[in-house]
C-alpha positions in Angstrom: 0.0 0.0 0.0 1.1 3.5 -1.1 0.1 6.7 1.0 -1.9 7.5 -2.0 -3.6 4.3 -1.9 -4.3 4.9 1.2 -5.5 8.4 1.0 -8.0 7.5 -2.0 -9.3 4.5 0.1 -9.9 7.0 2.9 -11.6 9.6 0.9 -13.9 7.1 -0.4 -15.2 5.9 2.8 -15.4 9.7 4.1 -17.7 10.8 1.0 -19.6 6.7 1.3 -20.1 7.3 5.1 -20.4 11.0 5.5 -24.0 11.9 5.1 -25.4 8.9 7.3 -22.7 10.8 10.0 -24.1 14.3 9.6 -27.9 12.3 9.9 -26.4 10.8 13.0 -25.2 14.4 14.7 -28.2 16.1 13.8 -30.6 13.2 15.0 -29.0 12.9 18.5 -26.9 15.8 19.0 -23.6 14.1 19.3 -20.1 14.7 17.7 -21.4 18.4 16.4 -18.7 20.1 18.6 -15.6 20.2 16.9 -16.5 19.0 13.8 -15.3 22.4 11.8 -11.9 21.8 13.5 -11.9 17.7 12.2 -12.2 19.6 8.9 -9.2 21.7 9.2 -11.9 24.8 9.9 -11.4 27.1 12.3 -10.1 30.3 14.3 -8.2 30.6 17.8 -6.3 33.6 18.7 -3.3 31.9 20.2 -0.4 35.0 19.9 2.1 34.1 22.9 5.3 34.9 20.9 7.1 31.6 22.2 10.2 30.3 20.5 8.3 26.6 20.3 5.2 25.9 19.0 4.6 21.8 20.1 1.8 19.6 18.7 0.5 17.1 21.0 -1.9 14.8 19.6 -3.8 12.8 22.5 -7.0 10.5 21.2 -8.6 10.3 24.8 -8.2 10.4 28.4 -5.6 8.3 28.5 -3.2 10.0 26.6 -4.3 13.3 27.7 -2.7 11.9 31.6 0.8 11.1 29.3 0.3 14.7 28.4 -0.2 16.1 31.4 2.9 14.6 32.9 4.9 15.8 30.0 3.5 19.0 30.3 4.3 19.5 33.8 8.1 18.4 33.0 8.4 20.8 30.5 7.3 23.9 33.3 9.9 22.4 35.6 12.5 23.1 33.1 10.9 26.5 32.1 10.6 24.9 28.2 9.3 28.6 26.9 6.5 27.0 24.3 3.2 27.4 22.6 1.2 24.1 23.9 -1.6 22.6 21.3 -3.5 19.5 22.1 -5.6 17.4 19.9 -7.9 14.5 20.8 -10.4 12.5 18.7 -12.9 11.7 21.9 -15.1 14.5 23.3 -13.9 13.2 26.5 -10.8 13.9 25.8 -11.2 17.4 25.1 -13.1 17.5 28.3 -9.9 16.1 30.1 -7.8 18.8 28.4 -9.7 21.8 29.9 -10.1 20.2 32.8 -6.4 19.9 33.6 -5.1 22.6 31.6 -8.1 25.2 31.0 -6.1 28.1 29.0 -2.5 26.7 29.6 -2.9 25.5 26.2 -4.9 25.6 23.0 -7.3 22.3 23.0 -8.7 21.3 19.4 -10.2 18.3 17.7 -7.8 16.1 15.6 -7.7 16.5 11.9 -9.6 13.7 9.8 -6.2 11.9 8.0 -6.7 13.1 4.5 -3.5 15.4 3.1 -5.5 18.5 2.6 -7.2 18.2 5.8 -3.7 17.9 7.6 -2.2 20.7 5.5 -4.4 23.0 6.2 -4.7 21.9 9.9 -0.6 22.5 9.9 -1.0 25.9 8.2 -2.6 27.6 10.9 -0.9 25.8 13.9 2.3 26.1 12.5 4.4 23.3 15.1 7.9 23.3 15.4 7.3 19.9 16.8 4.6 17.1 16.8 4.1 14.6 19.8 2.4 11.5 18.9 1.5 9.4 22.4 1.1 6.2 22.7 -0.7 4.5 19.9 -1.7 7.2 17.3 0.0 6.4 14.4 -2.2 8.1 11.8 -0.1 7.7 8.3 -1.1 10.8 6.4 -0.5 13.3 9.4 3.1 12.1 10.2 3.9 12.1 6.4 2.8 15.2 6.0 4.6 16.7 8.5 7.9 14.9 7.2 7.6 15.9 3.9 7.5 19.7 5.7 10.4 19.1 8.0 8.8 18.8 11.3 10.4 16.9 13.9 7.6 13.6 15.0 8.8 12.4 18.3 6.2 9.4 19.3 6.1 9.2 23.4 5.0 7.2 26.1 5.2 4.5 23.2 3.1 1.4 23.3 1.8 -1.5 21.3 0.2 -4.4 22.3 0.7 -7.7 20.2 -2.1 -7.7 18.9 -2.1 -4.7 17.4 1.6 -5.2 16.0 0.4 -8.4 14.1 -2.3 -6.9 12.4 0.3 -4.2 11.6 2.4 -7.0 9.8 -0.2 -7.8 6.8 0.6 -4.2 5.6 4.2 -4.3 6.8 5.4 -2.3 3.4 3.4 0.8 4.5 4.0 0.6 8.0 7.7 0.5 7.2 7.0 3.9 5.6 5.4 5.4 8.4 7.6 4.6 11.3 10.4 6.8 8.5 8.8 9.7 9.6 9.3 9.3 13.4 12.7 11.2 14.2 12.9 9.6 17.4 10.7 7.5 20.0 10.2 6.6 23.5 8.5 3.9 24.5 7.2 2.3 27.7 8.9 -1.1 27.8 11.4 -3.6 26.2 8.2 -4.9 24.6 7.2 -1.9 23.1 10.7 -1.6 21.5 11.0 -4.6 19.9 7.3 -4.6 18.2 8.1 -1.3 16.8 11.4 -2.2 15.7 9.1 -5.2 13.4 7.3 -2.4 12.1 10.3 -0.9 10.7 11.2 1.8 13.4 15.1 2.2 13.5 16.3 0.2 16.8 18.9 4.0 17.2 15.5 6.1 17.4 14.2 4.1 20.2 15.0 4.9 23.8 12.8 2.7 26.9 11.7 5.4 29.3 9.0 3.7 31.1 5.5 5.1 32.0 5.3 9.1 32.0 1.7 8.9 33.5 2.8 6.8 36.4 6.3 8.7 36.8 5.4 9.6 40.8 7.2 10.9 43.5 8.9 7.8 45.6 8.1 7.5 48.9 11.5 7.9 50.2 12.2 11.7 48.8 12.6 14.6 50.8 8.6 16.0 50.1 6.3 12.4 50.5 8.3 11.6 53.8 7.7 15.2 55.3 4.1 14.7 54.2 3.5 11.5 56.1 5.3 12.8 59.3 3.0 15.6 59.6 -0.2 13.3 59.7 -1.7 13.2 63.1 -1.2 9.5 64.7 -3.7 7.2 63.7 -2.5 3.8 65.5 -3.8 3.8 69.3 -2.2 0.3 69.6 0.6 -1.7 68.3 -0.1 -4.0 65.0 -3.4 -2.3 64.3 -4.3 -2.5 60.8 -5.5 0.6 58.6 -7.6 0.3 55.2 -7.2 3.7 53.2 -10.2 4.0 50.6 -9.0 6.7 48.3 -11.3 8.5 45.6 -14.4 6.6 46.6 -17.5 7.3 44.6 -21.3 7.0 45.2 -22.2 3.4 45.6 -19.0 2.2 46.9 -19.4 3.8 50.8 -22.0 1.3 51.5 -20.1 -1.8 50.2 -17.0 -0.3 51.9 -18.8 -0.1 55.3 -20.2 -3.7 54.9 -16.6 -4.3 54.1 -15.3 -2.5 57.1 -18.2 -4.3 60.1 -17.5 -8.0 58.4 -13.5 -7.6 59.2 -13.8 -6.0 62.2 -15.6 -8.9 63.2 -12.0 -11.2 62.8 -9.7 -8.2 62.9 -10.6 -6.1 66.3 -9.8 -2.6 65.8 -9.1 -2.1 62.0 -9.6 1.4 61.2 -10.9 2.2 57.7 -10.5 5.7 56.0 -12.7 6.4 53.7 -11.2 9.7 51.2 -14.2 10.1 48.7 -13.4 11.9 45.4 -15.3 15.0 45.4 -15.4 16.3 48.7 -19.0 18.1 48.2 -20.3 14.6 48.8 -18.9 15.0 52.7 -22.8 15.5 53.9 -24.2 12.6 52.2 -21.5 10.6 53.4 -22.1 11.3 57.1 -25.6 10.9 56.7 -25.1 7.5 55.4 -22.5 6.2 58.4 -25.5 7.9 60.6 -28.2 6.0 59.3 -25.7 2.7 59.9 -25.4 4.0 63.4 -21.7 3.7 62.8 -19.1 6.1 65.2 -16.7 8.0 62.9 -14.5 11.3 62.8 -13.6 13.5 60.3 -9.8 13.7 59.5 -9.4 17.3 60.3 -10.7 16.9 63.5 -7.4 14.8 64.3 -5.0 17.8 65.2 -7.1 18.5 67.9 -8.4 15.5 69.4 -7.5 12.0 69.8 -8.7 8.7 67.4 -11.8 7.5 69.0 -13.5 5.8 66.2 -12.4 3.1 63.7 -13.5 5.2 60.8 -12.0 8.4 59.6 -13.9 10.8 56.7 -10.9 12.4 55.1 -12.6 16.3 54.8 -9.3 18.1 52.7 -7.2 17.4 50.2 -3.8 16.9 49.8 -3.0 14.1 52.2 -4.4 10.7 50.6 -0.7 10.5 49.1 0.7 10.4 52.7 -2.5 8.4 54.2 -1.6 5.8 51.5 2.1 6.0 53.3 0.5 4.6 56.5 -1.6 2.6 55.0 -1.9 -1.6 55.3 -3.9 -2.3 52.8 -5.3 0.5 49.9 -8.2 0.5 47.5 -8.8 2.8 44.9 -12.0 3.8 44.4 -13.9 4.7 41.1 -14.0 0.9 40.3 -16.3 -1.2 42.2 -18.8 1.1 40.1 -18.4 2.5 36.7 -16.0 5.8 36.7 -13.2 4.1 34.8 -11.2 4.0 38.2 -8.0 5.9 39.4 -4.6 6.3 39.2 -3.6 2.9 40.9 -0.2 3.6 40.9 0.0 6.1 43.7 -0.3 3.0 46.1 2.4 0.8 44.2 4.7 3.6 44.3 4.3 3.5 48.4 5.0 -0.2 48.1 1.7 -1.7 48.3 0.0 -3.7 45.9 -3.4 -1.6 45.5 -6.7 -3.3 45.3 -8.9 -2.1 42.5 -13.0 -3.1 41.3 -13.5 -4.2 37.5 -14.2 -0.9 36.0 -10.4 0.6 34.8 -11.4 2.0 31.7 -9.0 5.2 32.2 -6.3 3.0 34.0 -6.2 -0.1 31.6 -2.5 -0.3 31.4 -1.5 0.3 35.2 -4.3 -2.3 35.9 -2.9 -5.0 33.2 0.9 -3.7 34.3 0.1 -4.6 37.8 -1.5 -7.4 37.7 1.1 -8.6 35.0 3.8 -8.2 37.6 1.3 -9.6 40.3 1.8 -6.3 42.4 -2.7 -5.3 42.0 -5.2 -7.4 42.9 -8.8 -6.9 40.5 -12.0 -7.4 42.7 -15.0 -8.0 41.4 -17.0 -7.1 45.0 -16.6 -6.3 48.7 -16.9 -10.1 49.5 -13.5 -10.5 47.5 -12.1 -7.6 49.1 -12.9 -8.5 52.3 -12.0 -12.4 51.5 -8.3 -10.7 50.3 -7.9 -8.8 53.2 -8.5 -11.5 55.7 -6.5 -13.7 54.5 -3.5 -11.4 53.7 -3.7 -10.2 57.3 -2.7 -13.6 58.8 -0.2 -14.6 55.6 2.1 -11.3 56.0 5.2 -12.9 54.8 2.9 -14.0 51.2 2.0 -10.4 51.7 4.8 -8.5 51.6 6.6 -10.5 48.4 3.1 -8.6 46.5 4.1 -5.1 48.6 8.0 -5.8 46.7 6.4 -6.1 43.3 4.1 -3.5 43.5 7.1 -1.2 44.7 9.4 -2.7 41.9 6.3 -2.1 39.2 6.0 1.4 40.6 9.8 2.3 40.6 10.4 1.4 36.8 8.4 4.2 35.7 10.7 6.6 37.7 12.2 9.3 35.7 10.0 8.6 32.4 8.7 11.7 32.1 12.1 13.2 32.2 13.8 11.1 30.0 11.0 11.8 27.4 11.2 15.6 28.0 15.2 15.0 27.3 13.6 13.8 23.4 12.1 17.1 23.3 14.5 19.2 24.0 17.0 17.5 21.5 15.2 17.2 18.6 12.2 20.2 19.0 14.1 23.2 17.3 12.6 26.5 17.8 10.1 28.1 16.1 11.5 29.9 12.8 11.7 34.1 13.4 8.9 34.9 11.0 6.6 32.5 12.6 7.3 34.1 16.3 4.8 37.3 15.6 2.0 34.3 14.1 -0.2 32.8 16.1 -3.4 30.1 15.0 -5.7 32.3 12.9 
């Protein structure tokens, strides 16, 4: 296949499928925002006068969290640049301005047809375009090539699957991985299925996991946050259960969770740290109707633990409460939010347990449980059954709490060793594009 080919066979289907599409937005409403912008159509005033102008091109949520963290490296070392994010998903864009709001310009990708592209590059003029992940869209990468801007593809992954279907076109594929200038990619993996696509082995560095790139429990910052916290143990070999970013649904199977132990385990105490604190009144109405005694956290610093569960009420400690913790579950997953960032309890060296709905944190859910360092639930009766049984095997235990540590520490640095790409292959923006911004 030729990127002709390819381009006819994709115009086709785009004038084939097109009209049922626009019959489709106007009938329920959906995929109308943006579409101008998937066209190459439209109009931001963006005028920062930066000497960089970089392209990041995120399809969803997921990649959107590579982003952020690369982001947020690129501030630490005061990288003076023009920031433009595209996604495909509307959530997506909703995860941009969430995390970013005007830090950076947020669009809809470009359909991958050449004139769509070229126009799309005319107005945003990069210096530098950041592929993550998985988006590997021919035409776009091409067309950049043929115009001499540098393609860096981060935070590089690609499952098996996805590399053998790559193979029955392996010709074109070749092609395409000629227009990355340089990659980084999450594992050893990674490097060798894109090396059978046809990506030069001396364009490839491994830099781990940018999105799970934390702060180690043993640096300066996380150990002066955990000394701070009020004590929480009243007696030797007590056991604490941290429940961080709990939503609606999972309180009640928490507290089931938290009156069956207590039955075998006298004295657990369970914090429960729900994800949007404006849920605080609802939650203590619900451990009142249980007739269950518990304290807020911030009442701590005054007075002493009395009950066996704590209502974290602020922000900014759960990193530090996960510290302390025995055991850790991250919430969003027993019910359907697409979970949380699991890795902020591997990186404190426990393995975290997590429900069946990951949808935002696929890969730290498969990495973990690859390494067997995560446990997956599927209800508070497995939870609970985990628990129990993990509080009498501690030796079993702690081998899991090594993994999960080991898991966590292999993504250390990714985010900087990605931002090193950056900075050695993103030149700065030519002088007569510095007065230009996206018209």
């Amino acid at each position: 296949m030729s990127y002709f080919l390819y381009s006819i066979i994709s115009s086709l289907l785009l004038v084939l499928f097109l009209p049922f599409f626009l019959l489709y937005c106007v009938v329920t409403r959906k995929y109308i925002n943006g579409l101008g912008q998937r066209f190459g159509f439209f109009k931001v005033n963006y005028c920062r006068h930066r000497p960089q102008r970089i392209w990041f091109h995120a399809a969803s949520v997921g990649e959107v969290q590579a982003a952020k963290a690369l982001i947020d490296e690129l501030d630490k070392r005061n990288i003076d640049a023009d920031l433009i994010i595209s996604t495909v998903t509307e959530q997506g864009q909703l995860a941009v301005k969430r995390q970013f709001g005007s830090r950076v310009v947020c669009l809809y990708a470009p359909l991958d047809l050449p004139w769509i592209i070229n126009r799309f590059i005319k107005l945003i003029k990069p210096t530098a375009y950041i592929c993550l992940e998985t988006e590997l869209w021919p035409n776009i990468l091409h067309q950049l090539n043929i115009q001499g801007i540098t393609t860096l593809l981060l935070n590089g992954r690609l499952s098996a699957r996805s590399c053998r279907h790559y193979r029955f076109i392996a010709g074109f594929m070749n092609r395409v991985m000629n227009s990355i200038s340089a990659a980084a990619v999450i594992s050893r993996q990674d490097r060798e299925r894109y090396i059978a696509l046809g990506l030069e082995q001396e364009k490839i560095i491994i830099s781990g996991n940018a999105k799970y790139d934390l702060e180690a429990p043993g640096t300066r910052g996380t150990r002066e946050s955990a000394q701070k916290l009020p004590e929480l143990k009243t007696r030797p070999g007590q056991i604490i259960l941290v429940a961080g970013s709990t939503h609606s649904g999972e309180e009640e199977i928490l507290i089931d969770v938290h009156q069956h132990l207590c039955l075998k385990l006298p004295g657990l105490l369970t914090i429960i740290a729900p994800r949007h604190l404006e849920r605080l009144p609802v939650l203590e109405e619900l451990f009142n109707q249980h007739r269950l005694k518990f304290q807020k956290f911030s009442e701590l610093s005054t007075d002493t633990r009395t009950a066996d569960i704590i209502l974290l009420d602020y922000m900014g400690v759960l990193t530090s409460l996960y510290a302390k913790a025995d055991f850790i579950f991250c919430g969003g997953s027993l019910t359907a939010k697409g979970g949380h960032n699991i890795m902020e309890a591997a990186v404190q060296g426990r393995p975290p347990f997590f429900g069946p709905h990951m949808d935002d944190f696929a890969d730290a859910a498969a990495l973990l449980l690859e390494k067997r360092a995560g446990f997956q639930v599927a209800s508070g009766a497995e939870l609970e059954e985990h628990i129990l049984y993990f509080s009498s095997h501690k030796h079993e235990y702690q081998k899991f709490c090594q993994a999960a540590l080991r898991a966590a520490n292999a993504q250390q640095g990714a985010a900087r060793r990605q931002v090193d790409l950056i900075i050695k292959y993103a030149p700065q923006q030519p002088d007569e594009l510095n007065n230009q911004g996206i018209n």
